[in-house]
N, CA, C and O atoms as a GROMACS GRO file, in nm:
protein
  204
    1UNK      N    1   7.022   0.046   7.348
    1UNK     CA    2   7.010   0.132   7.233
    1UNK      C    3   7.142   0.200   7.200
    1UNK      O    4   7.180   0.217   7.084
    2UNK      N    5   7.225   0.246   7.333
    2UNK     CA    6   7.301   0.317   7.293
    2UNK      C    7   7.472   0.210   7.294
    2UNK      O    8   7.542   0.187   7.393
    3UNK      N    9   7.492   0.174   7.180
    3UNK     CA   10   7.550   0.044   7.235
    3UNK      C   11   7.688   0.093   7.112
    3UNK      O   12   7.780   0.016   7.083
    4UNK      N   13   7.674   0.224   7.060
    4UNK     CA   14   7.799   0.263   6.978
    4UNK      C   15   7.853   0.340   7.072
    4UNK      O   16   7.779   0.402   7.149
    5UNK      N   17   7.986   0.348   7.082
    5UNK     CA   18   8.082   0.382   7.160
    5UNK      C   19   8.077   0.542   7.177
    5UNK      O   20   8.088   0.612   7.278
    6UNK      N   21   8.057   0.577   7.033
    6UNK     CA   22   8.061   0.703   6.982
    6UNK      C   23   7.928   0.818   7.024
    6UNK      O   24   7.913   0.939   7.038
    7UNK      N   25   7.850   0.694   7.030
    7UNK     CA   26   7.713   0.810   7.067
    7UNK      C   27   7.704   0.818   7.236
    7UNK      O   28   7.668   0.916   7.302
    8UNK      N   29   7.744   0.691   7.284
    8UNK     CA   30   7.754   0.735   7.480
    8UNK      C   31   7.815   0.887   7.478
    8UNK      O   32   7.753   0.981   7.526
    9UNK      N   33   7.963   0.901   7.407
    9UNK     CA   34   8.055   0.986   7.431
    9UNK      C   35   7.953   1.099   7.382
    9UNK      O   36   7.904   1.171   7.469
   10UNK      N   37   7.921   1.118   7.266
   10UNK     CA   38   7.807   1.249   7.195
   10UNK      C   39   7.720   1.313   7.298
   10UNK      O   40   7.705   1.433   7.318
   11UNK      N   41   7.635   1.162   7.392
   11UNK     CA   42   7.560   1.212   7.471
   11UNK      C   43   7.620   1.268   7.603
   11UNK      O   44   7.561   1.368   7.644
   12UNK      N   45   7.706   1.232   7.667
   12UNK     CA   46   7.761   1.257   7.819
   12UNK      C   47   7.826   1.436   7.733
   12UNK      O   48   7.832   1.530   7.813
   13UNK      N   49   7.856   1.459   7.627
   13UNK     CA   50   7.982   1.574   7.594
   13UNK      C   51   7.767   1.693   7.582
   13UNK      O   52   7.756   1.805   7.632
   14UNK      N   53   7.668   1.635   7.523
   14UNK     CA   54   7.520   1.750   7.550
   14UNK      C   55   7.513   1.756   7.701
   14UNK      O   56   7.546   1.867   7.741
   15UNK      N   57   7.488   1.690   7.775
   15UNK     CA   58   7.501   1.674   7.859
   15UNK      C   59   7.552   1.774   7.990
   15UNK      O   60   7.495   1.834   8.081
   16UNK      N   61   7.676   1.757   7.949
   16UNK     CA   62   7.812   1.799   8.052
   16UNK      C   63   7.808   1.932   8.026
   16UNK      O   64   7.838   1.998   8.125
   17UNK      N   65   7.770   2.021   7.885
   17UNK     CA   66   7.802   2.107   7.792
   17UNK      C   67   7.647   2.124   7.783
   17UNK      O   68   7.612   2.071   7.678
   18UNK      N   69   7.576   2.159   7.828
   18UNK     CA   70   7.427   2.230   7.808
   18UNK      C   71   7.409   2.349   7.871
   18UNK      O   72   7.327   2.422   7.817
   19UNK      N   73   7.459   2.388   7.966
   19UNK     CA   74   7.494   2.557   7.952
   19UNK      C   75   7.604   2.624   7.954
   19UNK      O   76   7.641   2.714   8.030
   20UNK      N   77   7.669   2.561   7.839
   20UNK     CA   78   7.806   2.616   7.760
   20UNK      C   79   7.751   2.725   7.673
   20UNK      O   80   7.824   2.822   7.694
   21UNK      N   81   7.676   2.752   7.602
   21UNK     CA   82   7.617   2.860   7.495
   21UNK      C   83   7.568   2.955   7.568
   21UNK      O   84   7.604   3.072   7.552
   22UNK      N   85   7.465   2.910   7.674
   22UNK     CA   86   7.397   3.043   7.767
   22UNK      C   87   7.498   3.104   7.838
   22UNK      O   88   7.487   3.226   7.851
   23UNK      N   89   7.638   3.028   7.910
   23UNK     CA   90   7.745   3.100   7.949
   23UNK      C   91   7.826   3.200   7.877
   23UNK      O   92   7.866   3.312   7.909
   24UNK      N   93   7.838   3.147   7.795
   24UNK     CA   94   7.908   3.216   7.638
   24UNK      C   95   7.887   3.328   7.614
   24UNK      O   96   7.958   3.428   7.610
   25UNK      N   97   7.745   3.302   7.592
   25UNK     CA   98   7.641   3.464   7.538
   25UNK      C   99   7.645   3.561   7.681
   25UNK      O  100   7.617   3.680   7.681
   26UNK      N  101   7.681   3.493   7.785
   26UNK     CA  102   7.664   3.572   7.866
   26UNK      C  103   7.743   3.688   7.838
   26UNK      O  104   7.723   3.806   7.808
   27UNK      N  105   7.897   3.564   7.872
   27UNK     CA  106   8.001   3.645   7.870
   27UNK      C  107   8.056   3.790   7.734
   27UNK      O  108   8.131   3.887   7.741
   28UNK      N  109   7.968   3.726   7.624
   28UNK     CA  110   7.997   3.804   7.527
   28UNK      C  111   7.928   3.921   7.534
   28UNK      O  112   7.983   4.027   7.506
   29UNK      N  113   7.795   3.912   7.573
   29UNK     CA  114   7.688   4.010   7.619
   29UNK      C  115   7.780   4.096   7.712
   29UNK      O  116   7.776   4.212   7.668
   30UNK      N  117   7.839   4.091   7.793
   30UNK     CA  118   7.896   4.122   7.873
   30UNK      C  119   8.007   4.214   7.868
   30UNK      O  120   7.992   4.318   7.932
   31UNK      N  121   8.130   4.193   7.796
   31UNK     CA  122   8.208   4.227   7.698
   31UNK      C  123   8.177   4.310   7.592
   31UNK      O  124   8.268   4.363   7.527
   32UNK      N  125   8.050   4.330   7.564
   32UNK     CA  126   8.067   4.411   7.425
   32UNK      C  127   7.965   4.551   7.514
   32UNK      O  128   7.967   4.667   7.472
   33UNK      N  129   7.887   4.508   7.630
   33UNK     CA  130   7.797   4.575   7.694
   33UNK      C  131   7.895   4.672   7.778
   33UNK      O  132   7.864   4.779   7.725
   34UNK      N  133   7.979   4.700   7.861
   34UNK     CA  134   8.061   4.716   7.950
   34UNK      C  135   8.131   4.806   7.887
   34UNK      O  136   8.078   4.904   7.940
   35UNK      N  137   8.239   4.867   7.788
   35UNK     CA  138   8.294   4.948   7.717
   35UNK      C  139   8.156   5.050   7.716
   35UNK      O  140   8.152   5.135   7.806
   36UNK      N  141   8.062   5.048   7.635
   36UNK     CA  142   7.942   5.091   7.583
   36UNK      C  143   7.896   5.193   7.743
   36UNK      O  144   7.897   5.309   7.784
   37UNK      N  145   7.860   5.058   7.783
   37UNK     CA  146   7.835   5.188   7.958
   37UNK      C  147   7.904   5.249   8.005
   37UNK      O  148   7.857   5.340   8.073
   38UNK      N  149   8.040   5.237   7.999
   38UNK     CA  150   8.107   5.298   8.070
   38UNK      C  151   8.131   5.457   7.958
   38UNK      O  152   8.150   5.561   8.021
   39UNK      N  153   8.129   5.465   7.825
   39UNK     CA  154   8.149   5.539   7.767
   39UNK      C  155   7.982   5.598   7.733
   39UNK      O  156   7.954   5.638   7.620
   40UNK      N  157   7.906   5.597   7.816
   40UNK     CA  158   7.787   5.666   7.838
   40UNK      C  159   7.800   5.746   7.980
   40UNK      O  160   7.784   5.865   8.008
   41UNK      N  161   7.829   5.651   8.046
   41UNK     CA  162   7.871   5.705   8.191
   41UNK      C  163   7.946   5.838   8.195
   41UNK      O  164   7.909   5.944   8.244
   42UNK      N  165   8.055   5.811   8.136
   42UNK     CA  166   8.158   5.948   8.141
   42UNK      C  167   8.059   6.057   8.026
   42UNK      O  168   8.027   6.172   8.056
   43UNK      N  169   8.029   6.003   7.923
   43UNK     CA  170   7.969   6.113   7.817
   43UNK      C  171   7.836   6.173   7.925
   43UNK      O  172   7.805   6.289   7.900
   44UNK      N  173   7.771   6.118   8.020
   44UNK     CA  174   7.675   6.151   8.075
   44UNK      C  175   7.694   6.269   8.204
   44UNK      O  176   7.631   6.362   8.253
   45UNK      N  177   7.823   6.200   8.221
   45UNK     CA  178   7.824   6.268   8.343
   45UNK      C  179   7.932   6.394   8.322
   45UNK      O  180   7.962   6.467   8.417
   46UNK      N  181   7.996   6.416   8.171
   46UNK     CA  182   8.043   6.530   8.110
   46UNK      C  183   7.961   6.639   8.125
   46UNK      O  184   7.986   6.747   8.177
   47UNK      N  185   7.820   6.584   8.052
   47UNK     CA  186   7.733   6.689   8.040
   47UNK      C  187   7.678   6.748   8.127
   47UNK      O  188   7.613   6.853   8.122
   48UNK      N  189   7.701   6.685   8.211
   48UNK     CA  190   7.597   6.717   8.313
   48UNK      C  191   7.724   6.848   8.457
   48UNK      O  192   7.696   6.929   8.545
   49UNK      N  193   7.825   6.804   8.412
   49UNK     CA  194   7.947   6.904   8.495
   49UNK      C  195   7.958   6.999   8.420
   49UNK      O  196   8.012   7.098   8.468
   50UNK      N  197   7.922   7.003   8.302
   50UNK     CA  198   7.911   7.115   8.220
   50UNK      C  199   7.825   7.225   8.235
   50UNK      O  200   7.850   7.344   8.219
   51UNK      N  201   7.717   7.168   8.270
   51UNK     CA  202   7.586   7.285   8.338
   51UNK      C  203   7.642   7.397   8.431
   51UNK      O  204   7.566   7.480   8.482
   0.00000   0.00000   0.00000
């Protein structure tokens, strides 16, 4: 079936590359999450030395 040159290569590149996106999102999740906590962290723990 798979006898075009082009589609072996298509399939081995889903393949090889199927948790390329879930890595991705990780990393981006990750990156945009991390600034965010850490600037809760300090705002949290301001308030709280403030008492």
């Amino acid at each position: 079936m798979m006898n075009d040159p082009h589609q072996k290569v298509q399939a081995s590149h889903l393949k090889r590359n199927a948790y390329a996106p879930i890595v991705l999102a990780a990393l981006m999740y990750l990156a945009l999450l991390w600034p965010l906590v850490r600037w809760l962290s300090r705002l949290e723990h301001g308030h709280i030395g403030a008492r």
